[in-house]
N, C-alpha and C positions, 0 to 999 in steps of 0.2 A: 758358536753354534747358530746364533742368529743371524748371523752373515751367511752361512751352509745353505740355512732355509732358505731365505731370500733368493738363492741363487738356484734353489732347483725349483723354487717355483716359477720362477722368471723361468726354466728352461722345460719346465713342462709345459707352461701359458704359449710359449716359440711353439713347439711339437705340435698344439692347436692349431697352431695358423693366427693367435691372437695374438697381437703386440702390447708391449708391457702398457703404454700409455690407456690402450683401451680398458687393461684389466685392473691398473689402480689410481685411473681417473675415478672422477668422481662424477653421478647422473648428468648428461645432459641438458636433460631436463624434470624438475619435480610439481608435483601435482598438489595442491592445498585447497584447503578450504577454511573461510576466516567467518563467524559467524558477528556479525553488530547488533547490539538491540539499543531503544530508541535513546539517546539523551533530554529530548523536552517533544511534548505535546503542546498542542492547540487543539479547544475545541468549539468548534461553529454550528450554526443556526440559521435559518429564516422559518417563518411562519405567513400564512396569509388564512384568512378570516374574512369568507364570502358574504358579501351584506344584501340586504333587502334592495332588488329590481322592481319598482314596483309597474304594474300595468295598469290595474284603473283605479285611481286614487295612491293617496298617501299609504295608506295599511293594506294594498294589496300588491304581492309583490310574491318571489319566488325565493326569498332567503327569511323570511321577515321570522320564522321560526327554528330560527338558526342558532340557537343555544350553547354553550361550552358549558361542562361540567366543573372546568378548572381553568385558568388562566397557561398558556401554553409555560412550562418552566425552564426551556433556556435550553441549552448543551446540560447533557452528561456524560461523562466523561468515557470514553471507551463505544458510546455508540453510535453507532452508523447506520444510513439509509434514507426512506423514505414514506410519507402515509398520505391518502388522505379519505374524508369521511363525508358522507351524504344526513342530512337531516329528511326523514322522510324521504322523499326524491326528491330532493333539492338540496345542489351543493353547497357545502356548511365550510369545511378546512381544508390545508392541508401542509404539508412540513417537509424541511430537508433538513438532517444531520449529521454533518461531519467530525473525523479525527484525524490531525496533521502531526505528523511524527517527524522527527531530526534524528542526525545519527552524526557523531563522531566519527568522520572518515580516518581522521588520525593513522591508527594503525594500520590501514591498509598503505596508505599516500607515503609510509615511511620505510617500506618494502625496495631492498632494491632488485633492479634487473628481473622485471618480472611484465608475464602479461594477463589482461583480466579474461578470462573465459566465459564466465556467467555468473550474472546476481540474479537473484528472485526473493520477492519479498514477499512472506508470509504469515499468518495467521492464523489464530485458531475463531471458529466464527460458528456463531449459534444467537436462535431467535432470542430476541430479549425477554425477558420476562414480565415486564410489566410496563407493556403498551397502554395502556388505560390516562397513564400520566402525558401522553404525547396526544392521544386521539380525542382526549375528554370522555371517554365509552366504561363503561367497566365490563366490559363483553370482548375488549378487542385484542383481538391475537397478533403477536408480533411479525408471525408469517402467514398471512391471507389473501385471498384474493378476493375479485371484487363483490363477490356478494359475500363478503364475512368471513366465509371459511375457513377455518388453517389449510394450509396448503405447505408442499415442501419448495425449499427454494435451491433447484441443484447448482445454479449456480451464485449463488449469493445475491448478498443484497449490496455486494462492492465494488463499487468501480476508481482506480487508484489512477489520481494524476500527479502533478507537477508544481508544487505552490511556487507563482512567480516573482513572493515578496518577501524579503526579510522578516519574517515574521519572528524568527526566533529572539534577532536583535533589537525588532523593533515595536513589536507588537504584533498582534493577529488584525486581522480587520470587522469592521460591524457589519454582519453580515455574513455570505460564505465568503473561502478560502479564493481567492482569485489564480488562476494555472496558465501553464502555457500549454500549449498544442502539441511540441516538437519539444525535443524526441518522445514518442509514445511508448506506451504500456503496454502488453499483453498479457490476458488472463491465460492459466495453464489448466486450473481446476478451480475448485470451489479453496479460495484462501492462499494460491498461488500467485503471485505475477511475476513477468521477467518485465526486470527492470533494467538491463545489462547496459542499453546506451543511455539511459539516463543517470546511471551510477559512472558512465565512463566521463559524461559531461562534465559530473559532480567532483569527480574525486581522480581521476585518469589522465586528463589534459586531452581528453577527445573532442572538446568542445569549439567547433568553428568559429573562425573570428566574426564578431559583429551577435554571438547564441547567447542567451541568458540560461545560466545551468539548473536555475530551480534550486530551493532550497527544502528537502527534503521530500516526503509525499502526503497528500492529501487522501486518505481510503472515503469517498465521500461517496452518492447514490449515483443511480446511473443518469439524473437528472440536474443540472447544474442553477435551476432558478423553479421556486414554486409557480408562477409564472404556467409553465410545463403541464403545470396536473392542475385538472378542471375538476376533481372531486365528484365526477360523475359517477365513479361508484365508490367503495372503499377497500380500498387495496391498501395492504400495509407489508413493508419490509422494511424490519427495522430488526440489526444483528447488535448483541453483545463480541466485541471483537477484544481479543485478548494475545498477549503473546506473540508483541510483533516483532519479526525478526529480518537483518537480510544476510542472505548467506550469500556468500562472496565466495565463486571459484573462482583460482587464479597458477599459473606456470610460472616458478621463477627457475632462474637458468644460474645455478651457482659455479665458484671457480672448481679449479680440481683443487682437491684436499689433500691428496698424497704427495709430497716432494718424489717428482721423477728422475728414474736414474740415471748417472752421467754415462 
């Protein structure tokens, strides 16, 4: 009976105009999506602490009441961005904090006959709650702008690069995260980026002879040295960022699964 079937469906799939291969081939091609979250973090730091200018004499000067509430306390773990704060009108601080993520390419690298379509790496991102610790203020809001304010930040407070140093195997560095330039980032939305050619660097074999692929990504501010921010007013964007992910599409092309008939 099961040989009957087989045989009038082959002869009605004919009467279509489709041939047998097309109808118990198997897809040409299929559509996936591989989700990775991080295996190890890094997290970094600078600070700068504006000192007394003085103009006429020793004790007259435009920082000389430059005060901190707290000694600045390092990386925490999870936050990103940037601040910095005015004493009086005279600039006092200011700071940059990053978060470096890894990711186990493993399971995608072991996929065969496939091609990558789009990665985008994501997160969930919201002001921190307790900017106080960063600014030395017990007034200061983690999303503000320069006269204090809260403010909303639509596009965040992240901008994601490229760490260009083994960090995972060999340590972070003192200091921030050091990146490369090529291949770049593109933000999509607020906690979005396509990362597609630097995931293909990473983990694809797209990487030109003579490229360093980068070792994972760096979500740091859009500022790469305090250096940057003169503390002329105070501005602060500093996000709690959680739940990072990258979602990996990708096409693989598998054989046909049906033995075809003689």
């Amino acid at each position: 009976m099961e040989q009957i079937r087989q045989y009038l469906l082959i002869v009605a799939i004919c009467g279509f105009g489709v041939t047998t291969h097309q109808a118990l081939a198997a897809p040409a091609e299929e559509h996936h999506t591989l989700t990775l979250t991080p295996n190890s973090a890094w997290d970094s730091w600078q600070d700068r602490l504006f000192h007394d200018t003085p103009v006429i004499g020793t004790f007259t000067g435009h920082g000389v009441t430059c005060v901190k509430y707290n000694a600045f306390p390092g990386p925490i773990q999870g936050k990103v961005g940037f601040g910095q704060g005015e004493w009086g009108n005279d600039p006092c601080m200011s700071f940059i904090v990053e978060h470096t993520v890894g990711f186990d390419t493993g399971p995608y690298k072991q996929i065969p006959s496939k091609r990558l379509d789009r990665v985008v790496l994501t997160y969930d991102e919201a002001p921190f709650a307790s900017c106080a610790v960063f600014v030395g203020s017990p007034y200061s809001n983690c999303w503000q702008g320069g006269s204090g304010a809260a403010v909303d930040k639509p596009t965040g407070c992240v901008t994601v690069r490229v760490p260009n140093i083994d960090w995972q195997n060999r340590g972070g560095p003192k200091g921030l995260m050091p990146f490369n330039t090529k291949p770049g980032t593109n933000q999509i939305r607020r906690g979005e980026w396509d990362v597609t050619e630097v995931f293909r660097w990473q983990a694809d074999s797209g990487m030109p002879i003579g490229g360093n692929p980068g070792f994972g990504f760096t979500l740091g501010s859009p500022f790469t040295s305090t250096k940057q921010l003169t503390a002329e007013d105070n501005t602060v964007c500093v996000s709690d960022v959680k739940n990072v992910r990258l979602i990996v599409d990708y096409t693989t092309f598998p054989n046909d699964v049906f033995v075809q008939p003689k």
